[in-house]
N, C-alpha and C positions, 0 to 999 in steps of 0.2 A: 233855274237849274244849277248856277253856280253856287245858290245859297245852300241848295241842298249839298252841295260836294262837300262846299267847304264845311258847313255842318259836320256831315259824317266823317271828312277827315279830323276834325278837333275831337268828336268822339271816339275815334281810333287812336289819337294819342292818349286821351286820357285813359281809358281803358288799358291801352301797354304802361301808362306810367303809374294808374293802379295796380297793377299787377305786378311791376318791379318793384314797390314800395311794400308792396305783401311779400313778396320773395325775400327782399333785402331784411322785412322784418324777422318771415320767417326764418332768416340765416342765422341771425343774430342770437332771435331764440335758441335754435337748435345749437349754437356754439356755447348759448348759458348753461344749459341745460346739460351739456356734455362735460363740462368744467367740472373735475374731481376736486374734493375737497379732503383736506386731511388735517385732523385734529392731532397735537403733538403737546404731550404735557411734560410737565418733567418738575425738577425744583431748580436751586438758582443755577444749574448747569443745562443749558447756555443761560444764562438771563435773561429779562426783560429787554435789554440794550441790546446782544447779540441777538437775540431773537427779531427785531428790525433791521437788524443788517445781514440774518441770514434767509429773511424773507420776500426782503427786497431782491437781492442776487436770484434767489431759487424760481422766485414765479418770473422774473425776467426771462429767466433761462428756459422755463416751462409753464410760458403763459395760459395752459389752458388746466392748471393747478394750485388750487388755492391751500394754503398752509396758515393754520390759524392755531395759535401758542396760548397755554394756561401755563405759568409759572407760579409755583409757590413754595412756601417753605416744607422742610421737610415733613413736620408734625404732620401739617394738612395737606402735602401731597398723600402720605401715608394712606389717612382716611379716607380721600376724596375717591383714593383706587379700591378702594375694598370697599365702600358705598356703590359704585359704579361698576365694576367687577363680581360683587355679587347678585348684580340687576341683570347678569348677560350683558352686559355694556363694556364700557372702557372705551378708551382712548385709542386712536389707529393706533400711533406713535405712543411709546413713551419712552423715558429713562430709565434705567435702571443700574444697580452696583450689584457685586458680586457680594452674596450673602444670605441676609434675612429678605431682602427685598427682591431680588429673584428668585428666591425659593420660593416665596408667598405664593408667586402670579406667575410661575413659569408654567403650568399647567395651561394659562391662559393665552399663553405664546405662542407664534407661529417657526417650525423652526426654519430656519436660514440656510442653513448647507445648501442646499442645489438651488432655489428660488433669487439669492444675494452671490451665488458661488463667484461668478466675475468681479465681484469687488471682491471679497475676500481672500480671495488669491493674488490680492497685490500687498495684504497685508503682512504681519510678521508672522509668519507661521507661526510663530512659540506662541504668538498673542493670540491668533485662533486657536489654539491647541485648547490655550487657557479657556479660553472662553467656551469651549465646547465641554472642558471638565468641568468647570463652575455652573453649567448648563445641566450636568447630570452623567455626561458622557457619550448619550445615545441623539443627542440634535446640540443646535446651536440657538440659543433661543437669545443672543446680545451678540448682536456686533461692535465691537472695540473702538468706541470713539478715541478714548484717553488713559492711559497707565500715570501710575505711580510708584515709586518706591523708597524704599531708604534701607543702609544708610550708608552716608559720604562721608570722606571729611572736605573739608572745607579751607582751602590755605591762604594766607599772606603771598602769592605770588613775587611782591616787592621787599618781602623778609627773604625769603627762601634763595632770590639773587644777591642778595647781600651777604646772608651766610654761605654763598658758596656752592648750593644745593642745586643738582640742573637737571635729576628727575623727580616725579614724585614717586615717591615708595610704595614700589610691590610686593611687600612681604614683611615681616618682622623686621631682617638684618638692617634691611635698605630705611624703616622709619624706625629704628632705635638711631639707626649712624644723622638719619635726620634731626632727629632731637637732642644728638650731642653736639651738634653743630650748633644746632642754633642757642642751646644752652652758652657755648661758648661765645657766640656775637650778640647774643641778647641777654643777658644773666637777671637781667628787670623785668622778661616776659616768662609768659607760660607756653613752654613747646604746643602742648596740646590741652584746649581743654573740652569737658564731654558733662552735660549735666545729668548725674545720679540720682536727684534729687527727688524726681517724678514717675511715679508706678508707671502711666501709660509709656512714657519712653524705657521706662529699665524692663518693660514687657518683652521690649522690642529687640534689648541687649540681647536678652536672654536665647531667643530665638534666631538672635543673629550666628552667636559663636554655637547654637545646636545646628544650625544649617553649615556652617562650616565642616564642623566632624562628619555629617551624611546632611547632605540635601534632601528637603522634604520630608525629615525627622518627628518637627512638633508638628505637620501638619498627620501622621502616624500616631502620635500619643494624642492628639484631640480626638481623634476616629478610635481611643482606646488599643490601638492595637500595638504599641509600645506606651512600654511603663516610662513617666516622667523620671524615676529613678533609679533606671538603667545606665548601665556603663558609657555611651555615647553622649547621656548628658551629665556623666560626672567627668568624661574628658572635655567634653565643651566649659565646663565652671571651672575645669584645672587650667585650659587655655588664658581664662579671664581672670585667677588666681596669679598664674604667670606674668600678666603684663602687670597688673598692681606689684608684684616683689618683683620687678624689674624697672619701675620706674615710670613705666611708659602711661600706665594712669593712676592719677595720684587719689588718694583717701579722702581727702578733702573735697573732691568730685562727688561724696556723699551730701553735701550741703549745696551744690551749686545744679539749679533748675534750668533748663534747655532756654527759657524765656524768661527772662531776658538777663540771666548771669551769664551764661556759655556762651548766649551769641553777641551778646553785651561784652563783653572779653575782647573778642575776636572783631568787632567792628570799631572798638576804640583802642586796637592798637597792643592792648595790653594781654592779649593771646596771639599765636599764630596759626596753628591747627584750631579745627572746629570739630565737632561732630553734630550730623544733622540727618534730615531726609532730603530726598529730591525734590520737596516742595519749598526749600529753603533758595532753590538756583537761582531766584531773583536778584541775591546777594552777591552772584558774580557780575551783573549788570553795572555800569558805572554813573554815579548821582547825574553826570553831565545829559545823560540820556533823557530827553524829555518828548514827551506828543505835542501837538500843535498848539492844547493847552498850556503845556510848562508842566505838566503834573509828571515826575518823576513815572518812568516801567517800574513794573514789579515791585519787589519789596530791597531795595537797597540801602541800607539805612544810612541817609546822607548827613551831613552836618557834624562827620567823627574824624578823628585825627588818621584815622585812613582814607579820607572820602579821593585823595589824589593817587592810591594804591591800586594795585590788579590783583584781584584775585582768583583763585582757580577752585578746582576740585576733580578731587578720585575716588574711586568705593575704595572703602574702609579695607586691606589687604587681608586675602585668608589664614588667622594664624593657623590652621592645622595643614598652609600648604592647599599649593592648586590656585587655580582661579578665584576671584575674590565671588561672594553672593551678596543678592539681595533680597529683601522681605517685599511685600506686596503682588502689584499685580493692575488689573483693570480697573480703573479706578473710574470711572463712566460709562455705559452700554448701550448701545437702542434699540430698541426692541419692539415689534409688531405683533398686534394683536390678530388673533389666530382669525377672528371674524374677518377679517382683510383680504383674506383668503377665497372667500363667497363672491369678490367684486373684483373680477379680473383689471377693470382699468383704474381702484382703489389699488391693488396688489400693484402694479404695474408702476403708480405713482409712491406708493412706497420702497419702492428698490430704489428708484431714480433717484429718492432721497436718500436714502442709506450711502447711493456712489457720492452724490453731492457732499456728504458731511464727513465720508471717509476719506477718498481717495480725491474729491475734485475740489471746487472752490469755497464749499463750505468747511473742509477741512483745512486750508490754507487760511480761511481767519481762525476759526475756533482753539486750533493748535500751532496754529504759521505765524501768527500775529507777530509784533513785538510787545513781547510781556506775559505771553502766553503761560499758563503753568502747566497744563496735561503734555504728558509727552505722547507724542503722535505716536501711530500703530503703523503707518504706511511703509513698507518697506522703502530703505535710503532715505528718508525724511529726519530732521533734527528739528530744533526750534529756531527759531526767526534769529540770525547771526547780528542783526543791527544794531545792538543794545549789547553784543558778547564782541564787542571788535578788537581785543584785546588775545594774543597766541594764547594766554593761560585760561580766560578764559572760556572761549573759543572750546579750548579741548577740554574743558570741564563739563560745560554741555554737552559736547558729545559722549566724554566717557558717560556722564548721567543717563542718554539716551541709550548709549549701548548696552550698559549692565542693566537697564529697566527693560529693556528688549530681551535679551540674548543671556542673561545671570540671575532673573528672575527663581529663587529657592522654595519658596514658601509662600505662602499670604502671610499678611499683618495679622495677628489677634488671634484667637481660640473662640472656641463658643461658648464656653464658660467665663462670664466677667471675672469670677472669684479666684478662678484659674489661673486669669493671666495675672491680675492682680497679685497671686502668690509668685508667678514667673519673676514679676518685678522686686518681690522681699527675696528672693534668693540670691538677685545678685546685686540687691544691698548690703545681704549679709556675706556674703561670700569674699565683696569687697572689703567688708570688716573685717574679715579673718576665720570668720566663722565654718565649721566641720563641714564641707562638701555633702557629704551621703545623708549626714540628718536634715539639711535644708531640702536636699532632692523628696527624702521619702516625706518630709512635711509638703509637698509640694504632689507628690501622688495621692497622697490624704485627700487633700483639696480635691481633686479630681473625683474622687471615690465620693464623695457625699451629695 
């Protein structure tokens, strides 16, 4: 009789511990199986490297979300979305820039406004403004990873206390009295130098002093609806006419290329003023700065007769008066694909990512880093201060962030190459000397054809 107990007691264990071992399996299943997946492609923004370190952090954070990265170059990202986009497919995720590449696939987009609205409201207003204009106007189809802009200048902080100088110049008075100063302590340097040399940069001149006279000018003559030679851009080429016969930029600036003359100049010493974009604020960072490697941040070019200097930066001051502008804009996006939409807990794992790489920890490496170059969209957010610990610097990065936030005029570029192309011969020649209103209306030509 006991053999029978004990019997049936060993089979009543095994039985409940078959049964827990089905359950347990069954859990496990049922946890795989519930595991959202989301495909996020892009080109080298984030890359291959960030893309391991912001995958690790996100599925820690949201273990039951898998995020798996295609990086490629731009060529064949191109293709790879319009192969795939025209199958009904694509990517959950993807990147995108304001342009030809959201226009393509923004039909394909899901828009963001009320689905993302809690992240986005911690952003810069101006920078979702933008990004709902570049969207079409009527949705939000790119959330603002990273801005860019230009342009700055770029100063000798360790000149500027030498000669004397203890703000940086906001207007004309303030950097011509800058430049006799230093003319006077330095007679072997160049106050300021700016390379003229290069279409794509003198595109950028051009657009910069028409945003000054009215903001969001050329982005009006691109959309044809102001003539490029119109009276506001023959006051913007008299402005640029003006600092040439006043000294403030010299003729000679026709032969000197942004890379590596200008900023060649200005890193050995033999310039004090720069002219650049925001993509250059690397150069406020000092050589001493290194990662755990030793590999220098950013782009600081060490090994010059300033490598022991500070340096700083300001946007470039408005000669027609007022605040200063700048050109550009979003300079990376992300953007969901509209299918995301069908799969409430796919949707669900997409926002989570959108706050991760805005507002939370994925956006404290991508833009928080040390060495970072997109300027962050988060409202009160700057770039990583550990590599800017220098006062001049310090407040160079900030002004950089704040006029790419909050002074933002125009985008970069036109949609005509030929265009902008002719923006940059005008103020070659205008620099030359050459008749103001026949370079303009050679320059509405261009447009017309």
């Amino acid at each position: 009789m006991r053999s029978i107990l004990k019997r049936a007691l060993i089979l009543s264990v095994m039985c409940l511990l078959t049964v827990s071992v089905f359950a347990n399996g069954n859990k496990e299943a049922e946890a795989k199986s519930e595991k959202v997946v989301l495909n996020w492609w892009t080109w080298t923004i984030p890359t291959v490297e960030d893309f391991a370190v912001i995958k690790k952090g996100f599925e820690a954070k949201y273990p039951n979300i898998e995020l798996i990265s295609s990086v490629n170059q731009m060529d064949d990202y191109k293709t790879k979305l319009q192969t795939e986009f025209a199958s009904g497919a694509g990517p959950d995720i993807l990147c995108v820039q304001p342009g030809s590449l959201l226009n393509k696939y923004n039909s394909f987009l899901m828009d963001l406004e009320e689905p993302a609205k809690d992240t986005l409201v911690k952003l810069v207003p101006a920078v979702v403004q933008d990004a709902k204009k570049r969207s079409g106007g009527d949705k939000i189809s790119m959330a603002p990873l990273g801005s860019a802009s230009t342009m700055f200048v770029y100063y000798n902080a360790t000149y500027f206390e030498e000669a004397g100088i203890t703000e940086v110049p906001t207007d004309l008075a303030s950097l011509k009295s800058a430049i006799s100063k230093l003319r006077t302590t330095f007679p072997d340097k160049l106050p300021l130098t700016i390379g003229l040399k290069d279409s794509w940069f003198n595109g950028d001149v051009f657009s910069l002093f028409a945003n000054m006279v009215e903001p969001g000018i050329t982005e009006l003559a691109d959309n044809g609806l102001v003539k490029w030679n119109s009276s506001k851009f023959v006051e913007a080429m008299e402005l640029l006419k003006m600092l040439v016969d006043e000294g403030v930029i010299e003729k000679d600036a026709l032969g000197v290329a942004v890379y590596e003359d200008s900023i060649g100049m200005w890193a050995d010493g033999k310039a004090v003023m720069h002219i650049n974009g925001g993509w250059a604020i690397g150069m406020l960072s000092n050589p001493s700065n290194v990662n755990a490697e030793g590999t220098p941040y950013a782009d600081r070019r060490g090994g010059r007769a300033t490598d022991n200097d500070v340096f700083g930066a300001f946007p470039v001051p408005n000669f027609a008066g007022g605040n200063p502008v700048v050109l550009g804009g979003i300079d990376v996006g992300i953007a969901v694909n509209k299918n995301v939409e069908k799969d409430p807990a796919k949707l669900d794992a997409a926002m989570k990512l959108l706050d991760y790489m805005l507002v939370g920890e994925g956006r404290e490496y991508q833009t928080g880093r040390p060495g970072a170059g997109l300027i962050p969209t988060l409202m009160g957010a700057s770039l990583n201060k550990s590599i800017y610990q220098d006062e001049a610097s310090s407040k160079g990065v900030d002004a950089i962030v704040e006029a790419t936030n909050y002074n933002m005029a125009a985008p970069r570029g036109v949609q005509n190459p030929a265009v902008f192309t002719q923006m940059g011969i005008v103020v070659q020649n205008v620099v030359s000397g050459n008749d103001i209103q026949q370079e303009l209306d050679a320059l509405q030509l261009a447009s017309e054809k």
